[in-house]
C-alpha positions as CSV (number, residue, x, y, z in Angstrom):
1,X,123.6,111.3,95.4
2,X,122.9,108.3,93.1
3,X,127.1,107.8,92.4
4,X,127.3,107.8,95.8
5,X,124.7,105.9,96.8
6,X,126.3,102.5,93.8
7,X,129.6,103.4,95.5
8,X,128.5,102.1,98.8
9,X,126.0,99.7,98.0
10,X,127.9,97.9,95.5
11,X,125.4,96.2,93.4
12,X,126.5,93.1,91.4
13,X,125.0,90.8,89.0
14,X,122.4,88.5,90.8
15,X,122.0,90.2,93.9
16,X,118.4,91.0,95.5
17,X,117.8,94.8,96.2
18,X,115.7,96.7,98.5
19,X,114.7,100.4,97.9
20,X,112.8,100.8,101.3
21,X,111.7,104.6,99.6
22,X,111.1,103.9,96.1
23,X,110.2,107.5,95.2
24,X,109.9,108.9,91.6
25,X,112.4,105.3,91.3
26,X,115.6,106.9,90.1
27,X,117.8,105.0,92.5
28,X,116.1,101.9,91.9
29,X,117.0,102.2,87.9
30,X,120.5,103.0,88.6
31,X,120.8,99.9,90.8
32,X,118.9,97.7,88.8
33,X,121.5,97.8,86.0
34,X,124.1,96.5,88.2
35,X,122.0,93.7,88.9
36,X,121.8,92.4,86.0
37,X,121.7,89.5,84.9
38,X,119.8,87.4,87.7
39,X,118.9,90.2,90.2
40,X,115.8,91.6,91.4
41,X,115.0,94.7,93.1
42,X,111.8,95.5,95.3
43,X,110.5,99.0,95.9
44,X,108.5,99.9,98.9
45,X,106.5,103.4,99.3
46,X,103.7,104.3,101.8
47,X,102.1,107.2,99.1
48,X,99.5,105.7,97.2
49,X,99.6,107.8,94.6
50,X,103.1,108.2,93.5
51,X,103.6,104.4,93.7
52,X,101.0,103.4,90.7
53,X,103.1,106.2,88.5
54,X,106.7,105.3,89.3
55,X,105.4,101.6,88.5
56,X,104.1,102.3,85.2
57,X,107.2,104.6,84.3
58,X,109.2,101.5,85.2
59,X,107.1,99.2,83.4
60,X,107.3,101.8,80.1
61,X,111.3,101.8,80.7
62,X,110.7,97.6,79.7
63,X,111.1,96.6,83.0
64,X,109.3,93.7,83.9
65,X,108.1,92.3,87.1
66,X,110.5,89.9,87.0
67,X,113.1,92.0,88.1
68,X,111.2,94.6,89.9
69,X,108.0,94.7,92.3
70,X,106.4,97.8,93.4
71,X,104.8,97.1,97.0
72,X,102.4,99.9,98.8
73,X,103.6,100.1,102.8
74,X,105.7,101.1,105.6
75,X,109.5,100.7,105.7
76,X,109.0,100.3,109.3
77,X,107.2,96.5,108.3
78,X,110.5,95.6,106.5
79,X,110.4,92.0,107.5
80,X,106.6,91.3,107.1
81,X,107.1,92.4,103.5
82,X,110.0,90.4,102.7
83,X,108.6,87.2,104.0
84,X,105.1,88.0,101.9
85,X,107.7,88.4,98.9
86,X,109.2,85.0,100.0
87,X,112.8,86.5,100.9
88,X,114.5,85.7,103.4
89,X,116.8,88.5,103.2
90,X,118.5,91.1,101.0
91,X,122.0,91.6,99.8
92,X,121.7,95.3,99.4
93,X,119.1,97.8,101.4
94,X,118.3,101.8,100.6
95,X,116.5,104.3,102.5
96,X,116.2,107.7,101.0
97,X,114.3,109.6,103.7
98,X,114.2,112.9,102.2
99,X,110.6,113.9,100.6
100,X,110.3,114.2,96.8
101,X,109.8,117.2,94.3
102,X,106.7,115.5,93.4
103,X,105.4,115.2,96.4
104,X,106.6,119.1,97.9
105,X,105.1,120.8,94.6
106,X,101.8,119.2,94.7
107,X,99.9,121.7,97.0
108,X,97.6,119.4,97.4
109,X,99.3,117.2,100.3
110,X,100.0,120.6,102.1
111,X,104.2,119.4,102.4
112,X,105.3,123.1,101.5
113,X,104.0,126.5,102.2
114,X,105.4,127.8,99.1
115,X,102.2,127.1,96.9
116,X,98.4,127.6,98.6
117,X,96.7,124.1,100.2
118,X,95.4,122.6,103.2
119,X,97.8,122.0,105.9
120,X,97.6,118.0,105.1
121,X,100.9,116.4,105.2
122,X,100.2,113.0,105.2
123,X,102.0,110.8,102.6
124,X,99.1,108.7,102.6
125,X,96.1,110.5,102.3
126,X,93.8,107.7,103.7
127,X,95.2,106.6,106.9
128,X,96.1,109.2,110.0
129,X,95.0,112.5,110.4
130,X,96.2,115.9,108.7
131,X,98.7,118.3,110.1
132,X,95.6,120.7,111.0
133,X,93.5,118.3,112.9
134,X,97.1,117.3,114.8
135,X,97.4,120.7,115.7
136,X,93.9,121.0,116.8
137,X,94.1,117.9,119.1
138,X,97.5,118.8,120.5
139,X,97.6,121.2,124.0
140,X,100.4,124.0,123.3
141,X,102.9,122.1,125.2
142,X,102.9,119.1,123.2
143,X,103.0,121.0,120.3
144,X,106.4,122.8,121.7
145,X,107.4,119.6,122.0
146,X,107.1,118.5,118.6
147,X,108.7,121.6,117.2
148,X,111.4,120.7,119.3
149,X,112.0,116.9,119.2
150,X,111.5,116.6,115.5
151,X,112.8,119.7,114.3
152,X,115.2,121.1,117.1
153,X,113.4,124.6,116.7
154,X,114.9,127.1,119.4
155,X,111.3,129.1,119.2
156,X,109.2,126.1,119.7
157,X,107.1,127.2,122.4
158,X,106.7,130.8,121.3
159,X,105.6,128.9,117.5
160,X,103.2,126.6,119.6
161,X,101.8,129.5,121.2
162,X,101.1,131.0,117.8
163,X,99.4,128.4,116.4
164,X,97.4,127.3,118.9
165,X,95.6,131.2,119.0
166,X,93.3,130.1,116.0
167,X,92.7,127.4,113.8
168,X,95.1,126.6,111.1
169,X,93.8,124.9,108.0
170,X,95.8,125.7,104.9
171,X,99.7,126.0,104.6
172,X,99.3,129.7,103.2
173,X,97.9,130.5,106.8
174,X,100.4,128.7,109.1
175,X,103.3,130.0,107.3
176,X,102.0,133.2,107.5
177,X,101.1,133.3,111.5
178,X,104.6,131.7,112.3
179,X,106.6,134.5,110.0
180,X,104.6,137.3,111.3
181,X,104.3,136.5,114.5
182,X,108.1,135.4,115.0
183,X,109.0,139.2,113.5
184,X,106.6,141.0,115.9
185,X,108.0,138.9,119.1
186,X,111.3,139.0,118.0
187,X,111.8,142.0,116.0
188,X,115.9,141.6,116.2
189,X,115.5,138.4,114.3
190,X,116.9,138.2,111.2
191,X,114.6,137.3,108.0
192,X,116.7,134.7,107.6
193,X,116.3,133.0,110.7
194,X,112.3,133.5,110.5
195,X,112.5,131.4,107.2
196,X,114.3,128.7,108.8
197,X,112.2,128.7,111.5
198,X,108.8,128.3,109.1
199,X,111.0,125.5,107.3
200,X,111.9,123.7,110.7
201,X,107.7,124.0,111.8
202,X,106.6,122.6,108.6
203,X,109.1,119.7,108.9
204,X,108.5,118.9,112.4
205,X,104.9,118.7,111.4
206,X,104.6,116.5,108.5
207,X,107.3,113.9,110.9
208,X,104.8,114.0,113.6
209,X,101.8,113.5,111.3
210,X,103.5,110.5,109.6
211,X,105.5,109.2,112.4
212,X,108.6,109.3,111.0
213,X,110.8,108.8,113.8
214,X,108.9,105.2,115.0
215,X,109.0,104.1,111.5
216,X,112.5,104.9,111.0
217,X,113.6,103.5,114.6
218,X,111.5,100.1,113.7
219,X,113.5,100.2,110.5
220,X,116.9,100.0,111.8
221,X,115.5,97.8,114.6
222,X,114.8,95.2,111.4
223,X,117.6,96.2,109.5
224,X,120.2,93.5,110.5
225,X,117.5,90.8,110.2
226,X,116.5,91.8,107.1
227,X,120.1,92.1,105.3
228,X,121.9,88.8,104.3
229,X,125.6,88.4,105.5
230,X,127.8,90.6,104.0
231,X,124.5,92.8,102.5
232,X,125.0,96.9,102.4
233,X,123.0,99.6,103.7
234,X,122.9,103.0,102.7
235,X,120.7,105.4,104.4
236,X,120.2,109.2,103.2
237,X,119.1,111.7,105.9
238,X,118.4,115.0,105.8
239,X,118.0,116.8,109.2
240,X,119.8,115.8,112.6
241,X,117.0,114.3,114.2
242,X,117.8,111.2,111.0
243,X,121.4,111.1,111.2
244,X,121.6,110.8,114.8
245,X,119.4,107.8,115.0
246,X,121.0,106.3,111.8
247,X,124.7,106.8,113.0
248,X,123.8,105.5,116.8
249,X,122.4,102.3,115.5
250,X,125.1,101.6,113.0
251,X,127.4,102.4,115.3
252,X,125.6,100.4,118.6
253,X,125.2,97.2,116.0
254,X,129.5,97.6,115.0
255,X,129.9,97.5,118.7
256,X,127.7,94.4,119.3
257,X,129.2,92.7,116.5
258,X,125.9,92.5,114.1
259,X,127.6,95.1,111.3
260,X,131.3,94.5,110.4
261,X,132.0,97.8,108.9
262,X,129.9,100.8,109.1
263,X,130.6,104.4,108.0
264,X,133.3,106.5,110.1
265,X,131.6,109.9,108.8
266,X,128.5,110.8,107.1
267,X,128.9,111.1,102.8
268,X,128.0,114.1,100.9
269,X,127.0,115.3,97.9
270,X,129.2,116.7,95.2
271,X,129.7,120.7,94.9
272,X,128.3,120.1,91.2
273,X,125.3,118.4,92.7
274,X,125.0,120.6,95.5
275,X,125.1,123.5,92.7
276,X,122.6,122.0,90.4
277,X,120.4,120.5,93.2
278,X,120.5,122.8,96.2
279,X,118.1,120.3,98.3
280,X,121.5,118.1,97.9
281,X,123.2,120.4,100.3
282,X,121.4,118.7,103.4
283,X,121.7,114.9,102.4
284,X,124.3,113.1,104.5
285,X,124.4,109.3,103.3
286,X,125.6,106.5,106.0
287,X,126.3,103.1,105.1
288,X,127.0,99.5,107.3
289,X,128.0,96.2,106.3
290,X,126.3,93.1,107.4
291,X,128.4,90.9,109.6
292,X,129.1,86.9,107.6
293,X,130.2,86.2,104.6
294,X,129.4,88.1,101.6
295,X,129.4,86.4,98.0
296,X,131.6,89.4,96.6
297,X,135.0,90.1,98.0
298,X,134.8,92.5,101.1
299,X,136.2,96.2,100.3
300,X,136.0,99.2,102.6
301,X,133.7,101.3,101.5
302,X,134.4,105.2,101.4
């Protein structure tokens, strides 16, 4: 959605950027060349070992620091990071909080049960624990809980009963306990459903073992602090549990004054995106406007 994402955000010449989820840094090039000349983009990302890469692609692409600044960290420390950078805000703010190809293909962090690893998860290898050490320190309750608050899983205490019967340590085995044993208790329910129920236990995981939902609360907590007047917002979610939080606090922040426009319903991607990139289908993008005056003239955004 990176048309999308320059239609709402509306980078122009001189303006200081934040991409809160730098990523492989494909949004970040796209808005950088708006910003020019005069602006400046920083990228934030908690996974240590995707952020060296994306930096030196950058670098390779001739593009200096300068104009962009990789940083290692949190969204949810917004502000701390700005001030360390000397900002005192930014004009234009992105949050992609879907998980990368990079990231879901290495079996290696355990983020997929498609290929064979241990049941990790962690975007940052060296702080927290892994997804199988959460799931050995959880009671079957709590871990109903989780399947239910992070990923609204209708099943979630029969899946928390599953996988609390032995330990789990690789991906291969917990996508295999929660596929067979949904079929045996529920022998009516269609293979489809089982798969989306595997999908939904793997994603209500890897939020709980990265606290996902804190971070991103903290985030939009920050978020009008961190934006100068007029400044944009765009924020790319991909599951409910996301969207509602995003579209509650723009919303609660229009009401209270602190954002002067914010988005009447969620953006999506194109049909041709959607066809050539079918993880597109679940992105819904929200934007808000920063209450004050903005340096650019103020046009409702789509």
């Amino acid at each position: 959605m990176v048309e999308e994402v320059l239609r709402c955000l509306r980078p122009t010449a001189g303006e200081v950027a934040v991409d809160c989820t730098l990523g492989g840094g494909g949004h970040a090039r796209a808005i950088l060349e708006r910003l020019h000349p005069g602006g400046r983009l920083l990228g934030l990302d908690s996974d240590p070992l995707e952020l060296p890469r994306t930096e030196a692609h950058m670098r390779a692409a001739g593009i200096g620091p300068e104009v962009f600044v990789a940083r290692l960290g949190n969204f949810a420390d917004l502000p701390q990071v700005l001030a360390d950078a000397g900002l005192a805000g930014a004009d234009l703010i992105l949050a992609d909080l879907g998980v990368s190809s990079v990231q879901l293909d290495n079996p290696e962090r355990g983020l997929s049960y498609k290929g064979v690893g241990p049941l990790d998860m962690r975007m940052n290898p060296s702080r927290g624990e892994p997804a199988s050490a959460l799931l050995a320190r959880l009671s079957e309750a709590r871990v109903a809980r989780v399947l239910s608050e992070n990923a609204d899983e209708p099943h979630a205490e029969l899946i928390a009963g599953i996988l609390k019967r032995q330990p789990v340590a690789t991906t291969h085995l917990a996508e295999r306990l929660v596929r067979t044993g949904l079929t045996a208790a529920l022998p009516t329910l269609a293979k489809a459903d089982v798969k989306m129920s595997v999908r939904r236990t793997f994603q209500a995981l890897r939020i709980a073992v990265n606290e996902e939902f804190p971070a991103l609360d903290a985030l939009l907590r920050s978020l009008p602090a961190c934006l100068l007047p007029g400044g944009r917002v765009v924020m790319l979610t991909f599951h409910s549990g996301e969207d509602r939080r995003v579209k509650k606090a723009f919303q609660a922040g229009y009401r209270a004054g602190v954002y002067s426009d914010v988005a009447d319903q969620v953006v999506r991607s194109t049909k041709e995106e959607t066809r050539a990139n079918r993880s597109a289908s679940a992105a819904k993008l929200r934007w808000a406007v920063r209450a004050g005056q903005s340096c650019i003239p103020h046009a409702r955004m789509p």
